[in-house]
C-alpha positions as CSV (number, residue, x, y, z in Angstrom):
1,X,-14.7,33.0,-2.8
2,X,-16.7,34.4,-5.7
3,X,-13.4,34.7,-7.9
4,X,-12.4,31.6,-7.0
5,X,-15.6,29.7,-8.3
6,X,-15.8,32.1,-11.2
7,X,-12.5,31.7,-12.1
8,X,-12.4,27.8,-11.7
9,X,-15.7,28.0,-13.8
10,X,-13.9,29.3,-16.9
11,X,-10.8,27.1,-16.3
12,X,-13.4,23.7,-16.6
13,X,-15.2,25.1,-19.2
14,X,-11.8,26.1,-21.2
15,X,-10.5,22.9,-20.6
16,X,-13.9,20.9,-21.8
17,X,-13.5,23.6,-24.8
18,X,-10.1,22.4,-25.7
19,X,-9.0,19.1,-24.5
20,X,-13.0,17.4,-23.9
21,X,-14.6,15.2,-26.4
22,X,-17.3,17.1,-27.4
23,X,-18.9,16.5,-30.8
24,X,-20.0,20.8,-30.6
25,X,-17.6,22.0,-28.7
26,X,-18.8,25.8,-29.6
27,X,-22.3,24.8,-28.9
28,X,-21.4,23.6,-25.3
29,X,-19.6,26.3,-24.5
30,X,-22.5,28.9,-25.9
31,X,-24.8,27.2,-23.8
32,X,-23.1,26.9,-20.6
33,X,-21.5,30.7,-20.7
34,X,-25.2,31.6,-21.1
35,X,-26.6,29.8,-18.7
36,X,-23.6,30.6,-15.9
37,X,-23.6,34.1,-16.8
38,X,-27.6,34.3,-16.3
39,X,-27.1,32.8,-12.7
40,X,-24.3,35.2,-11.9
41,X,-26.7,38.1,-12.9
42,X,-29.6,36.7,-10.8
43,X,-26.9,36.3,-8.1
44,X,-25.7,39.9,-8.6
45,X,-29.6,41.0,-8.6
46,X,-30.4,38.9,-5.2
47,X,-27.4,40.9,-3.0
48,X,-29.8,43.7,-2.0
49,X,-33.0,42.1,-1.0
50,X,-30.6,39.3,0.4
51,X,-28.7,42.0,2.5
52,X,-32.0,43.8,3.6
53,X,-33.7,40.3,4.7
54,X,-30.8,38.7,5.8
55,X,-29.3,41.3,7.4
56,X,-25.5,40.6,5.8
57,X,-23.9,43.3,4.5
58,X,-21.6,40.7,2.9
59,X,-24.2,40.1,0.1
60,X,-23.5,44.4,-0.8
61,X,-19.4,43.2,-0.8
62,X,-20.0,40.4,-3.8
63,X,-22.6,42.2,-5.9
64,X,-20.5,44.3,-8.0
65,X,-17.8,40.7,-8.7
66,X,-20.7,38.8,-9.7
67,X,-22.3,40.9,-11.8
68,X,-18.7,41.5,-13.8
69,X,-18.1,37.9,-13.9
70,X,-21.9,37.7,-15.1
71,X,-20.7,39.7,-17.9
72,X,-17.9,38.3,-18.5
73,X,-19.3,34.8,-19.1
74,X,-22.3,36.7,-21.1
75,X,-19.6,38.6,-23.4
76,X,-18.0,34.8,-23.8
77,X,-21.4,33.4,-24.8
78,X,-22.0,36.2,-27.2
79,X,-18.3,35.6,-28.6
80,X,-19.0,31.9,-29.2
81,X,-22.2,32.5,-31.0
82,X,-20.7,35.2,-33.1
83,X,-17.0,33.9,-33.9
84,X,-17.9,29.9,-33.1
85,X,-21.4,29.7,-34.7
86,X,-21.4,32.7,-37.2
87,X,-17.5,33.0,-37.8
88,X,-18.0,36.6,-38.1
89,X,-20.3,36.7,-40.6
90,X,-22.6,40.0,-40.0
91,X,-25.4,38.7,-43.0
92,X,-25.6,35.5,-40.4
93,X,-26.2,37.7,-37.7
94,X,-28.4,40.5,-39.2
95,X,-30.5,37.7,-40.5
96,X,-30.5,36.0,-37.3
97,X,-31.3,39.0,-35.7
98,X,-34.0,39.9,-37.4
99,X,-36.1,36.3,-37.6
100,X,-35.0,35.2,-34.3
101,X,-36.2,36.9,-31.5
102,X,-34.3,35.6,-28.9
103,X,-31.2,37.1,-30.6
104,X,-32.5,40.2,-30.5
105,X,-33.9,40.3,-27.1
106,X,-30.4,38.9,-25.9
107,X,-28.1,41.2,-27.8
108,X,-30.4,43.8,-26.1
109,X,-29.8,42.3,-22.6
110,X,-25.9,42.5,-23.3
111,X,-26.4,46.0,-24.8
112,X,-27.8,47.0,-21.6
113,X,-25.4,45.3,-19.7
114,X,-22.4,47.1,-21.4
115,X,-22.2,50.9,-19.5
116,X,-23.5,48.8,-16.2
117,X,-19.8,46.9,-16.6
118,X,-17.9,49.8,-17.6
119,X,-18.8,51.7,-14.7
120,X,-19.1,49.3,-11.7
121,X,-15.7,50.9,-10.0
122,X,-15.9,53.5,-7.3
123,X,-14.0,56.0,-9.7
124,X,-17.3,55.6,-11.9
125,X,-19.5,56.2,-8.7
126,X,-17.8,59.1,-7.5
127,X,-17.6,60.9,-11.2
128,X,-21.2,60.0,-11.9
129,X,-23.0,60.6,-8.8
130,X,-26.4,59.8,-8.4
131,X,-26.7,58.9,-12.1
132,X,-24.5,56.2,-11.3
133,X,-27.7,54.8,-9.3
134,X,-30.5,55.8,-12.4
135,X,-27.9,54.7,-14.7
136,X,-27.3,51.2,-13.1
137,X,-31.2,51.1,-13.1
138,X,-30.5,49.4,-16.4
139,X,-30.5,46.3,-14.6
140,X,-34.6,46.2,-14.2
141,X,-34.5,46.3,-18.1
142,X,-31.5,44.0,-18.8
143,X,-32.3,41.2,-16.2
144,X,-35.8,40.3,-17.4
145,X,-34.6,40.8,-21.3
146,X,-31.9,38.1,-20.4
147,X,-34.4,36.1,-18.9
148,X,-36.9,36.5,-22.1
149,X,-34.5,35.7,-24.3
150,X,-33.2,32.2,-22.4
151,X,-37.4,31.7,-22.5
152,X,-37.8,32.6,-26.5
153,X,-35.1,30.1,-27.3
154,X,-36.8,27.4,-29.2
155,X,-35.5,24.8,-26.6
156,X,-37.8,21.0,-25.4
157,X,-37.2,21.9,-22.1
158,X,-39.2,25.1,-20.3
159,X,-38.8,24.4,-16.9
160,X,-35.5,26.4,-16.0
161,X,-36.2,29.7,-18.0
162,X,-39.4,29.5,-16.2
163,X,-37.6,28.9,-12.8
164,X,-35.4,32.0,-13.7
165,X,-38.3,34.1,-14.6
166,X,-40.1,33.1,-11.3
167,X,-36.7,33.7,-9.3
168,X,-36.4,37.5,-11.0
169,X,-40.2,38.4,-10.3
170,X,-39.4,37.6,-6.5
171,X,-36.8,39.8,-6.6
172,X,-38.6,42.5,-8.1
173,X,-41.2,41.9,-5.4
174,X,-39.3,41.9,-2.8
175,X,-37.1,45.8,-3.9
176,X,-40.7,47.3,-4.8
177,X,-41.4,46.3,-1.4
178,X,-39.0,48.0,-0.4
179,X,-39.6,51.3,-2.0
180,X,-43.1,51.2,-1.1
């Protein structure tokens, strides 16, 4: 079910990208990537407590595909700012790196995100061990960095970055629980 959405996700937003009237066609698609990629990492984030609370080891079966399609539609939204919005241009990016902080925070988020993505397969697990675990740990940086930077956007409307910020403090919440 989850590669179904996922997948039928990217095939609207494709088409919108191509065939829709859109007067920013890149802009639409930077925004929604981010904002579908952000929910797929909260998804991907909630399977644990979700499996502990709810009992359903089904949550533990979809964690890894949403967190790869979460990154998938991240890498897409990083893509469209960089090739849609900057056309490659690195003094763009530098500079918007440097006086934007949302840029920053979110190319940090993504950075983070990279090794989590390259080694999410059971081949990964078994050659890594238990630094697979500490190194998947990433997430407790990355998650609230993706959230900070959909919060430092200079955007009219604050109510859904703060929803997403509430959402992720739950979930920390509820896996210190846990360890406590």
């Amino acid at each position: 079910m989850v590669h179904g959405v996922c997948i039928a996700a990217l095939i609207v937003l494709a088409s919108y990208y191509f065939f829709g009237e859109l007067a920013t066609p890149t802009r639409f698609l930077m925004l929604r990537t981010g904002s579908i990629g952000l929910i797929l990492l909260v998804a991907s984030f909630a399977c644990t407590p979700a499996a502990r609370i709810l009992h359903w080891q089904g949550a533990i079966q979809i964690r890894r595909a949403l967190g790869l399609y979460g990154f998938l539609f991240i890498a897409i939204h990083l893509l469209a700012y960089v090739w849609g919005d900057n056309e490659f241009d690195m003094e763009l990016i530098l500079r918007d790196l440097d006086e934007r902080r949302a840029m920053l925070v979110g190319t940090l988020s993504f950075m983070l995100l990279i090794p989590l993505a390259l080694t999410s397969t059971r081949g990964w697990q078994r050659r890594l061990g238990r630094r697979w675990k500490m190194l998947h740990r990433l997430v407790y940086l990355a998650l609230p960095l993706a959230v900070l930077h959909y919060l430092a956007l200079d955007r009219d409307f604050i109510e859904l970055p703060l929803f997403f910020a509430a959402v992720v403090g739950i979930l920390f919440l509820l896996r210190v629980g846990k360890r406590r």
